[in-house]
N, C-alpha and C positions, 0 to 999 in steps of 0.2 A: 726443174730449172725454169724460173721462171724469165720471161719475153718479153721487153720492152722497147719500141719502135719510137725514137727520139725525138725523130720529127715526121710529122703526115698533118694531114688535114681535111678536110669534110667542104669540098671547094661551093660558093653559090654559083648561080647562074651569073655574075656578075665578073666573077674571080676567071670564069673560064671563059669569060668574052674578051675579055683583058688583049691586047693586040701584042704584046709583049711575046705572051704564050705561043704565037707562031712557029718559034723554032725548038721548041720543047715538046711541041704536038705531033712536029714533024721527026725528030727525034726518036719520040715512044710509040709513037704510031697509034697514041688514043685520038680522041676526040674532044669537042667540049661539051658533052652531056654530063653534066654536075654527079657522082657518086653520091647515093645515099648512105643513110647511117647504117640501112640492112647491108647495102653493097660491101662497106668498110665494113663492119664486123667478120663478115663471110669472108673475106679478101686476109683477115686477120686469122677467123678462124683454119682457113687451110691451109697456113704457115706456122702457126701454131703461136700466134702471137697474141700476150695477156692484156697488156697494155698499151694504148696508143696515145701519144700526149699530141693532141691536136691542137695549131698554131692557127691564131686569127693573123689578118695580115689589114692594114691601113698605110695609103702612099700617100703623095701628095695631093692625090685628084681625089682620097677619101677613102671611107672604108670600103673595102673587099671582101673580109669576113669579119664580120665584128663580136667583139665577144659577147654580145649577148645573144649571139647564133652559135659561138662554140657552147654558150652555157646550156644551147637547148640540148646541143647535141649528148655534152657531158650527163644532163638529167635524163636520156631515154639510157645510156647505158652506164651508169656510173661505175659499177665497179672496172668497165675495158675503158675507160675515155678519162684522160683530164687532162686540161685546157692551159695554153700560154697565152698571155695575155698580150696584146699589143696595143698603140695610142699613134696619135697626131703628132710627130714632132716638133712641126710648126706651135704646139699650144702648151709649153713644158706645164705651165700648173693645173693647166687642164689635165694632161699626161699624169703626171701624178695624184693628181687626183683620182682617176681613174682605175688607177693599181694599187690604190688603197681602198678601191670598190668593188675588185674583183678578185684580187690576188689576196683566198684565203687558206695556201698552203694544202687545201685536201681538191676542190671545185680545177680551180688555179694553181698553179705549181710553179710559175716562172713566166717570165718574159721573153718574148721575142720580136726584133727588130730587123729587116732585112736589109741594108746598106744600098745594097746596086737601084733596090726602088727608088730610094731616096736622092741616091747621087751623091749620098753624103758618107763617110768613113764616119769609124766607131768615136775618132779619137774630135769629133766634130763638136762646140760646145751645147747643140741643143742636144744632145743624149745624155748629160751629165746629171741633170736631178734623177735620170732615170735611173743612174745609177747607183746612187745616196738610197735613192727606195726601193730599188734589190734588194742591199745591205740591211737597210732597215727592217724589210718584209723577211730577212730570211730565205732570198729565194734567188736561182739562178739570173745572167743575161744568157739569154741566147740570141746568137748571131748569125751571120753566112760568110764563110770565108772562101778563098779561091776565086776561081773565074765563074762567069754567070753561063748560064744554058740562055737562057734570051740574048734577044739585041739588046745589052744594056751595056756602060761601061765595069769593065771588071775589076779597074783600080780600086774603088770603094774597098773589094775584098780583100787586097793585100793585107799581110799580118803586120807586119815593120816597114812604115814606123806606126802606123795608125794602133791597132791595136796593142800594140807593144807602149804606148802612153797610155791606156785607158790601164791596164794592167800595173802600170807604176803608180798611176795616181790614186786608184782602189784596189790596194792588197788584200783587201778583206771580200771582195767581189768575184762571187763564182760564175765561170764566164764559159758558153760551151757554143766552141767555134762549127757550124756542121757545114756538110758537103765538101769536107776530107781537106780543104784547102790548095789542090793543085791549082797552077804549077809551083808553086809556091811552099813545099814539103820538107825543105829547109827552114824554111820560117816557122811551119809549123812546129817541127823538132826541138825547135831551137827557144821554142814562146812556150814547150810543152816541159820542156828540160829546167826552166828558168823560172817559169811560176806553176807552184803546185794545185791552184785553183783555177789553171786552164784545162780547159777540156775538147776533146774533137766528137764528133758524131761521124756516123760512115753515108747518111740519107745522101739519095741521088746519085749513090753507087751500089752494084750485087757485088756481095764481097770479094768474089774473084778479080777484080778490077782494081782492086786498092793495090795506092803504089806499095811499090815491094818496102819502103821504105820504114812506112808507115806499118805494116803487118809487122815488120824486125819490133820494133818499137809494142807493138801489142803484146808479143811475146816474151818480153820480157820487161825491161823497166817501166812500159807505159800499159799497162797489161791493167791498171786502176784509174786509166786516163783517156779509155776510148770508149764509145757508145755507140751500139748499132741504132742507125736509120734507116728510113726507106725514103722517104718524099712521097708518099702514095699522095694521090693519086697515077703519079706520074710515071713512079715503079710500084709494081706489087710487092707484098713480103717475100712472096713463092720465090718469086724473080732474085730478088736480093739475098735470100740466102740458101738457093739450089745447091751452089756448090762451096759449102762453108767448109769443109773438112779439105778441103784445099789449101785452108787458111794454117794447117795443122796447129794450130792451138792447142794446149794442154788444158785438161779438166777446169781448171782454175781459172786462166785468161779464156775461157771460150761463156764460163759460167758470167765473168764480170762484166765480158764484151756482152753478152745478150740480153743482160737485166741488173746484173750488180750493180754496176757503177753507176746505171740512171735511176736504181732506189736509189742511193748513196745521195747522187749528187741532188735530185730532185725530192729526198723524201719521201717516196711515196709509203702511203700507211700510216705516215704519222697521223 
């Protein structure tokens, strides 16, 4: 069975100086001494996880991790690492431009954008070329749904109505909402129920913690609709799925939650 960790990342010195980070440090109880590539492999390895698709991130005050520090990391270990892409929203053709410099489907896999940095919801007009060149590239949006772990505002991540327009206006756009969406579990159901190329990730929760809700939903109709995450650095793999057989998942939804559905939805191998 192969392991796929949906969302994590390989943070700089820069990323973990971030002032934001205060109540998420305090939270996991790390630190902000940046994780190496050896750390995260080992971190992967003792969970038994194959692949990690590591998220550059860029806000308004600039980049944090940029993708040409995911691409490095990608190149020391290719076949465990590949890279989501991020840009400036403030610059869309720069934006674009850029995910058509990066995002080659095998290096790059997909996008992702994080709402609450920005202050801006999905359904905001500067993410719109972004999302003409998902479609075009072939490759997922990813996002973050639900309330934030920082002091940030958490409205960005509501599903409806913000997301729920981005979704009508690009049915052709594969879209993978993570960090489970609470409080907000209704919406998510409900945005999972109604377009079939929405997706959840489980990162920033250890699977015992997920709403009950959301597990019903695993087990059975959404069972090709959820992805496990971690957030590493923040959680470990260990951490996140110590107690998966809790989740009592049958063969099938336990295979698709761990790696299926994010070869599926991200390609990978292609």
């Amino acid at each position: 069975m192969s392991v796929v960790d949906a969302w994590s990342q390989i943070p700089t010195p820069r990323f973990m100086q971030a002032p934001w980070l205060d109540t998420l440090l305090r939270w996991t109880g790390i630190d902000r001494n940046a994780p190496s590539v050896a750390d995260t492999l080992a971190a992967m390895d003792a969970a038994g996880i194959d692949i990690a698709l590591l998220s550059a991130w860029h806000g308004p005050q600039g980049s944090l991790i940029s993708n040409d520090e995911v691409a490095e990391c990608v190149r020391q270990a290719p076949t465990r690492f590949a890279g989501l892409a991020t840009v400036d929203l403030n610059d869309p053709v720069r934006a674009v431009a850029e995910l058509r410099r990066v995002v080659d489907g095998r290096n790059f896999v997909g996008v992702r954008v994080v709402p609450w940095l920005w202050d801006l919801p999905p359904n905001d007009r500067r993410y719109y070329p972004l999302y003409v060149a998902c479609v075009e590239l072939g490759v997922p949006f990813c996002t973050q749904i639900g309330h934030t772990g920082p002091l940030c505002r958490s409205e960005p991540g509501r599903l409806i109505p913000y997301l729920d327009d981005v979704l009508l206006d690009f049915p052709d756009l594969v879209v993978v909402g993570g960090h489970v969406g609470f409080p907000w579990i209704d919406e998510v159901l409900s945005l999972a129920y109604k377009y079939p190329n929405f997706h959840v990730d489980t990162s920033a929760y250890a699977v015992h913690r997920l709403p009950p809700d959301l597990v019903a939903f695993m087990r059975g109709a959404g069972r090709t609709r959820v992805l496990f995450g971690t957030n590493w650095p923040m959680l470990t793999p260990a951490r996140c799925l110590e107690k998966l057989d809790a989740l009592k998942l049958d063969d099938e939804a336990k295979a698709l939650f761990l790696g299926g559905n994010a070869a599926r939805v991200f390609k990978l191998g292609r």
